[in-house]
C-alpha positions in Angstrom: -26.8 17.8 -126.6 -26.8 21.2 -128.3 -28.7 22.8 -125.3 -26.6 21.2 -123.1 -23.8 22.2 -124.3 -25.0 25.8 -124.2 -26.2 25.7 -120.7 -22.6 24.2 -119.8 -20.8 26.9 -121.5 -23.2 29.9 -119.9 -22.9 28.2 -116.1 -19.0 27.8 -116.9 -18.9 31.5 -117.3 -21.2 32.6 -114.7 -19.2 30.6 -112.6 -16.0 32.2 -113.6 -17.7 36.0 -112.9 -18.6 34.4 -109.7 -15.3 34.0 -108.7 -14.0 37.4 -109.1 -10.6 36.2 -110.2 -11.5 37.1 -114.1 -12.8 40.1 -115.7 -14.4 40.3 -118.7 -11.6 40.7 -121.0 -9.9 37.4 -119.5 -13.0 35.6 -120.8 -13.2 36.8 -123.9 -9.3 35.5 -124.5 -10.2 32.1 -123.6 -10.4 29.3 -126.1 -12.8 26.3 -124.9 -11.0 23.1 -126.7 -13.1 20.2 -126.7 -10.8 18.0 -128.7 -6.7 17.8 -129.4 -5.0 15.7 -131.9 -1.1 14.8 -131.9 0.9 13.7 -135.3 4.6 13.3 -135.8 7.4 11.6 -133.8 10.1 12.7 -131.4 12.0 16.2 -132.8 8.9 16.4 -134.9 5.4 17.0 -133.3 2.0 18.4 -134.5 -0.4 19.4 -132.0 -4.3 20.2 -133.3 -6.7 21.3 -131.5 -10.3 21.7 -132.0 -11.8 24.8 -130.5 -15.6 26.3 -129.8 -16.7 29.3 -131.8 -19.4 31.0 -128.9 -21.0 32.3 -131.2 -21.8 30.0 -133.4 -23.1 27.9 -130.8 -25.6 31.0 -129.9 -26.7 31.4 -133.1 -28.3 28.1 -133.9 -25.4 27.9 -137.0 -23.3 25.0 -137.7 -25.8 22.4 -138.0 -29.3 24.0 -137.4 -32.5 22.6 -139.1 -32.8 26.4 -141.1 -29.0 25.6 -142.7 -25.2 26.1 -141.8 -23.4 29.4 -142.6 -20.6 29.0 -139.5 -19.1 26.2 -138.1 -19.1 25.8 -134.2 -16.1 24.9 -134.6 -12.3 25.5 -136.3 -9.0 23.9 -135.8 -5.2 25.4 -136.0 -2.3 23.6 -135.4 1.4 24.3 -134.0 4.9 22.6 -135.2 8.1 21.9 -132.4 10.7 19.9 -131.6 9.1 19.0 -128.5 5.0 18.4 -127.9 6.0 21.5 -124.9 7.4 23.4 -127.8 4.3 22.5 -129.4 1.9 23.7 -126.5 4.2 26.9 -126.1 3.8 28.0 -129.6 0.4 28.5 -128.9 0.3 31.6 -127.1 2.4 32.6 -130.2 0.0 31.8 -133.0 -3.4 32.0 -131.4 -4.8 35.1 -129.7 -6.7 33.5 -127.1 -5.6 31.5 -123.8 -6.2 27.5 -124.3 -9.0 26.3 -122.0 -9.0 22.3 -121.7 -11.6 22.0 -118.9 -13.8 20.5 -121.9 -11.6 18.8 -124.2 -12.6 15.0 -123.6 -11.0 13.7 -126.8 -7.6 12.9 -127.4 -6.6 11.8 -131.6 -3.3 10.3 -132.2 -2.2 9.6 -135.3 -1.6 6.3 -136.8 2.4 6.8 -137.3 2.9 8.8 -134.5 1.5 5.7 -132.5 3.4 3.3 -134.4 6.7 5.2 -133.6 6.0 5.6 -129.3 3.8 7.8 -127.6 6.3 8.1 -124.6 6.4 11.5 -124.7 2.5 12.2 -125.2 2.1 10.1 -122.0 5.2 11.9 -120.3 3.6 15.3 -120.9 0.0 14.6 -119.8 1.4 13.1 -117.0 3.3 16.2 -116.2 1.0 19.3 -117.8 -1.2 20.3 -114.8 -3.5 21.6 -117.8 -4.1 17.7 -119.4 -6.6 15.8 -118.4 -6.0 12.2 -117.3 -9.9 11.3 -118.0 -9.6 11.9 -121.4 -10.6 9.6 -123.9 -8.0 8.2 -126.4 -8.4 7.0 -129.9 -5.8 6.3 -133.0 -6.6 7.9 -135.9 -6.2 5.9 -139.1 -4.5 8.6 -141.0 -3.2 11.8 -139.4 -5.0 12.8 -136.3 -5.5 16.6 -137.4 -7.2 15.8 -140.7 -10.1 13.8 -138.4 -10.1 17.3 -136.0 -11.5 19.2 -139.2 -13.8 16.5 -140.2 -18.0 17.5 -139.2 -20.0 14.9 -137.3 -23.6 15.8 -138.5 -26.2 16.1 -136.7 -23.5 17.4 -133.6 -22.3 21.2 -134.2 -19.4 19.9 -131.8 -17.2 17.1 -133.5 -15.0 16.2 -130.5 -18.4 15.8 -128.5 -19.8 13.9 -131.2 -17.1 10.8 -131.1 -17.8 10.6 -127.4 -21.1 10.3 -127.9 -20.0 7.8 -130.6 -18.0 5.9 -128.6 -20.2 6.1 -125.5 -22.9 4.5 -127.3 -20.9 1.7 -128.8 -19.8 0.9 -124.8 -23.5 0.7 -123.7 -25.0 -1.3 -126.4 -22.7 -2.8 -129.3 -19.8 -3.5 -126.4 -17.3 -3.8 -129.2 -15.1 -1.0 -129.1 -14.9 0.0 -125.6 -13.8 3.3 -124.3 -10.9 3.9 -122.6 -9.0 7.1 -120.9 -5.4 8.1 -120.7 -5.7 7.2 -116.8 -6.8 3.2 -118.2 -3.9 3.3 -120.8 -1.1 4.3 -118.6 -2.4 1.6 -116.0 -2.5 -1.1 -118.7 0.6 -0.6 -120.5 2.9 -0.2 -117.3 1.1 -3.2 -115.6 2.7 -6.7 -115.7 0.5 -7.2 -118.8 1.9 -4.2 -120.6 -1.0 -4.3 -123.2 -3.8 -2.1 -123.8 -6.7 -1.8 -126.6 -7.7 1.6 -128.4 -10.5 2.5 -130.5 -9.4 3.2 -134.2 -11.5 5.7 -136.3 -11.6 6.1 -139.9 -12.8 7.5 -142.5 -15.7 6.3 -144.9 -17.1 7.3 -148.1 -15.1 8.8 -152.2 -14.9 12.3 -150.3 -14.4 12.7 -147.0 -13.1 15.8 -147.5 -16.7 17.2 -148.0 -16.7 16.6 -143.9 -14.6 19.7 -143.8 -17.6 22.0 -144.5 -20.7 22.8 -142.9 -22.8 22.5 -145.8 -22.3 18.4 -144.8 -25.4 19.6 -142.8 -27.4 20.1 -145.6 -27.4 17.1 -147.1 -30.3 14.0 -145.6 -27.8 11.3 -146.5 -24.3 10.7 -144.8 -22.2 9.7 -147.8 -19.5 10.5 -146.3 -18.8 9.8 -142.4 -16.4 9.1 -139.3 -16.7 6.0 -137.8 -15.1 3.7 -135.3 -13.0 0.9 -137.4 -11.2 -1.1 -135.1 -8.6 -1.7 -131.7 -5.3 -0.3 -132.0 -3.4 -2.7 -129.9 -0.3 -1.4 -127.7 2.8 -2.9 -126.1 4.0 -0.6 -123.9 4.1 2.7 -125.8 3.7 1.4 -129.1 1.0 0.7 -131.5 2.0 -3.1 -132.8 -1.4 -4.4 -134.4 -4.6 -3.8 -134.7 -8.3 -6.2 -134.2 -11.0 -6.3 -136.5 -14.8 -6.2 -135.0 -15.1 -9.8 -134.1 -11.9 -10.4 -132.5 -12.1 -6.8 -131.0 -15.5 -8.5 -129.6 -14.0 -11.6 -128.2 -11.3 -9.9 -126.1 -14.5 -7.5 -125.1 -15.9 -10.7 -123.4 -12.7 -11.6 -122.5 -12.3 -8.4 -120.7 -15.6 -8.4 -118.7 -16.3 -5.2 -121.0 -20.3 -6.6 -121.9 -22.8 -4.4 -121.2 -25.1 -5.1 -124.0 -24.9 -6.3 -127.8 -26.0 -8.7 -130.2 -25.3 -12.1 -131.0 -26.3 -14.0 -134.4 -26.7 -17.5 -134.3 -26.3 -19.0 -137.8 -26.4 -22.2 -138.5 -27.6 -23.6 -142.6 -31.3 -22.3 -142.9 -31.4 -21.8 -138.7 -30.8 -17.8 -137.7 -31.4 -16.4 -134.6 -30.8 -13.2 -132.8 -30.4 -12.5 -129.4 -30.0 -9.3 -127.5 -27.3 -9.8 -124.1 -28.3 -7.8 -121.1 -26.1 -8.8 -118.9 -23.0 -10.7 -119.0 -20.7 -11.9 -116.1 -17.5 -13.5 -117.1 -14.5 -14.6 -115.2 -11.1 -15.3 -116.7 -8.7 -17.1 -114.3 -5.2 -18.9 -115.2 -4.5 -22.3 -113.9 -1.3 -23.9 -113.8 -0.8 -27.3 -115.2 2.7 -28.7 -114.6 5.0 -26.3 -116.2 2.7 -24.6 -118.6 -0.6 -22.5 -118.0 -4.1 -22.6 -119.4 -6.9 -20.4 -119.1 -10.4 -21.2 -117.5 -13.0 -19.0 -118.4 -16.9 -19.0 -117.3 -19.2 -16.9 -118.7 -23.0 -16.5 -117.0 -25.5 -14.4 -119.5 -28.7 -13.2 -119.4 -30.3 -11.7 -122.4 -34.1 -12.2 -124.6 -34.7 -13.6 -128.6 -35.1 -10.6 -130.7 -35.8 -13.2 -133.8 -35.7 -16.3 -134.9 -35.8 -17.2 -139.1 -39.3 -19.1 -138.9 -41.9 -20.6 -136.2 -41.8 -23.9 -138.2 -37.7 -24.2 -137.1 -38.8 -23.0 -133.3 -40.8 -25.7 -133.1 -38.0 -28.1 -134.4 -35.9 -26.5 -131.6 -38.3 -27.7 -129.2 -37.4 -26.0 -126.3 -35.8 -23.3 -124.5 -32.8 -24.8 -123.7 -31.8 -25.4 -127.8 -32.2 -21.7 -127.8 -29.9 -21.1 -125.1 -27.8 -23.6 -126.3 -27.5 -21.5 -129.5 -26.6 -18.3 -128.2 -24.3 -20.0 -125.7 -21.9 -21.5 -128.9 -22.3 -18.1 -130.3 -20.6 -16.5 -127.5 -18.0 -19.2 -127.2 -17.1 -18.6 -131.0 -16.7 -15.3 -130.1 -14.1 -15.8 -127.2 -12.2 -18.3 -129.4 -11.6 -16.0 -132.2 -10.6 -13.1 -130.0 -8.3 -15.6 -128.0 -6.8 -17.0 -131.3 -5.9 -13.6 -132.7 -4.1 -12.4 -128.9 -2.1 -15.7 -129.6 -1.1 -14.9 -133.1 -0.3 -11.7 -132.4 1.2 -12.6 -128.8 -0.2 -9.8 -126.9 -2.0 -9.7 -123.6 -4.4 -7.5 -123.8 -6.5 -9.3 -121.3 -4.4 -9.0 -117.9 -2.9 -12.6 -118.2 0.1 -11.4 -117.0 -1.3 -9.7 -113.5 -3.6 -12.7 -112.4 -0.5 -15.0 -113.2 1.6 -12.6 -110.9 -1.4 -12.7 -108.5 -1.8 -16.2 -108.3 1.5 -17.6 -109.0 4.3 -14.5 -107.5 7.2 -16.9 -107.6 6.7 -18.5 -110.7 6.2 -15.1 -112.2 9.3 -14.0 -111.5 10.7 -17.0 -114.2 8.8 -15.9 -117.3 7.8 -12.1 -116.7 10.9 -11.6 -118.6 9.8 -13.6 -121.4 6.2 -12.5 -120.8 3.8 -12.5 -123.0 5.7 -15.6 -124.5 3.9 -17.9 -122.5 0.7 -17.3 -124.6 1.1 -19.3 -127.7 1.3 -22.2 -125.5 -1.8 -21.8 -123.7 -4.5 -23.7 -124.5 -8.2 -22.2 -123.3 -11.5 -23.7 -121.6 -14.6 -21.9 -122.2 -18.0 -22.8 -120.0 -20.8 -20.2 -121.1 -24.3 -20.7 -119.5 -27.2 -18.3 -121.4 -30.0 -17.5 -119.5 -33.1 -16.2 -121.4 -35.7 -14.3 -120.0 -39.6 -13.6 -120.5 -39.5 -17.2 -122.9 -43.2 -17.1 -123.3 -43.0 -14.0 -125.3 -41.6 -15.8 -128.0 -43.7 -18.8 -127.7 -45.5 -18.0 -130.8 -44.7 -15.7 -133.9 -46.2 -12.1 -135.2 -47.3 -14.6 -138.7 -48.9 -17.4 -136.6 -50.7 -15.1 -134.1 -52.2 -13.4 -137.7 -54.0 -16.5 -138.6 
């Protein structure tokens, strides 16, 4: 990633000698930011940004394997009235010209969420400099105090929660991504709902993230992590998901790429990895009320099983499938039941109903999402698993 990085940031100045547009000196006033974090609320707004030391990066410091004596990285922040005040000030405070052509990340802060991000979204919207593809997180705290923290083993912190959060999309599924682009869509759709990933911070003393010598030490007692989904109506943060309900509106969503399910059931446990999931969510009217259909097709493999002596109980294949079927079904439930009790619709209810139904929307979009609480759900999941001889036998039984 490091090398990467370093090959990116070389080609991104060849290609701006290329051009003949910027001399030397105009480089060497740029600042590369690969992360910005907003706190506050409207007449008071702190912008953060997190910005790449060159030379650092060229010097195998920040995170090496011979020891840190420079961060790749350092934050400042700017006060105003106005998040344009705020952006202004820069040229003010910091001696070099913000670049934003890397800056991938987006941090808002917990209360600055809670309070309306209108004017966040009304500035990107407007600042030919911001990036719609960014990705957005809330931070569980205030946003600029996560800017400083070190993500060990990245020299680059902002690059290290997209890797983070890239990772969790490809193979835990539970926390998906999403950009500024996807929360503007979701939020001004009919559904006017839309999920972010939540980051905190673990461990007695996060505040040793702050230094580089967090490089030097083999075990992360201290870390950043994803936490949970931030959930939005319209521009405001109004809840918040824990990890299973976050990974029932995941399937919900058609967001599956791959994870794990556990099927637990008194001395019966059984793992099985998801490779591909499928899933179609499709409201159905029923007199005057709704209810939602939903068919999930899956195709995954056993990673484990508690003993040979309950495989053979199971009998056959199809118990197994069985198995991780109700698993996923569980999951759906409790993601559906906590959208209910929280009455948000963060799952495009609103749009297919619009879709399907365009005249009776127009009688509850005004009430909309009321209608949820009285919708009752049908779930139909069929598990496929793949390569069953592999798992015929176990690693014990095979030994004797």
């Amino acid at each position: 990633m490091v090398r990467q990085l370093r090959v990116s940031y070389v080609l991104f100045i060849a290609g701006l000698l290329l051009t003949g547009c910027v001399d030397r000196t105009e480089l060497n006033e740029l600042a590369i930011t690969t992360a910005t974090g907003i706190d506050g609320h409207k007449g008071d707004w702190i912008n953060t940004y997190q910005i790449i030391i060159p030379s650092a990066m060229t010097t195998g410091s920040g995170g090496s394997s011979t020891g840190a004596s420079q961060s790749a990285v350092h934050t400042f922040s700017t006060h105003g009235k106005t998040l344009r005040e705020t952006v202004t000030k820069s040229s003010l405070e910091y001696p070099r010209k913000l670049y934003f052509a890397q800056n991938n990340i987006l941090v808002i802060g917990k209360k600055a969420a809670e309070q309306g991000i209108e004017e966040i979204i009304d500035i990107y919207l407007r600042n030919l400099d911001s990036r719609e593809t960014v990705k957005v997180f809330i931070a569980n705290g205030e946003a600029r105090d996560f800017l400083k923290k070190l993500v060990p083993p990245e020299k680059i912190p902002g690059q290290a929660l997209e890797k983070i959060i890239e990772r969790d999309s490809k193979l835990g599924s539970i926390y998906p991504a999403i950009s500024m682009y996807e929360f503007i869509s979701k939020i001004s759709s009919d559904s006017g709902a839309a999920g972010v990933p939540e980051i905190s911070l673990e461990g007695s003393e996060p505040e040793k993230l702050d230094s580089v010598d967090v490089f030097k030490e083999t075990s992360a007692k201290n870390k950043l992590k994803l936490s949970g989904l931030s959930i939005f109506q319209k521009d405001k943060r109004v809840g918040f998901l824990n990890e299973k309900e976050s990974m029932g509106v995941s399937w919900l969503n058609n967001q599956i790429k791959n994870t794990t399910v556990n099927y637990v059931d008194g001395n019966v446990t059984s793992a099985f990895l998801i490779r591909k999931a499928k899933i179609k969510v499709t409201p159905i009217k029923n007199l005057n009320h709704y209810y939602l259909n939903v068919d999930v097709k899956a195709t995954g493999d056993l990673l484990s099983a508690s003993s040979q002596r309950e495989m053979k109980n199971m009998q056959s294949t199809h118990q197994l499938q069985m198995q991780a079927a109700e698993t996923i079904k569980l999951q759906i439930q409790e993601g559906w039941k906590a959208l209910q009790q929280k009455n948000i619709d963060l799952i495009g209810i609103g749009n297919k109903i619009h879709h399907k139904y365009p005249k009776d929307w127009k009688k509850i979009k005004e009430t909309w999402p009321g209608e949820l609480a009285n919708m009752d759900i049908k779930i139909d999941v069929k598990m496929k698993l793949a390569r069953p001889g592999l798992f015929e036998k176990s690693f014990n039984e095979l030994l004797k």
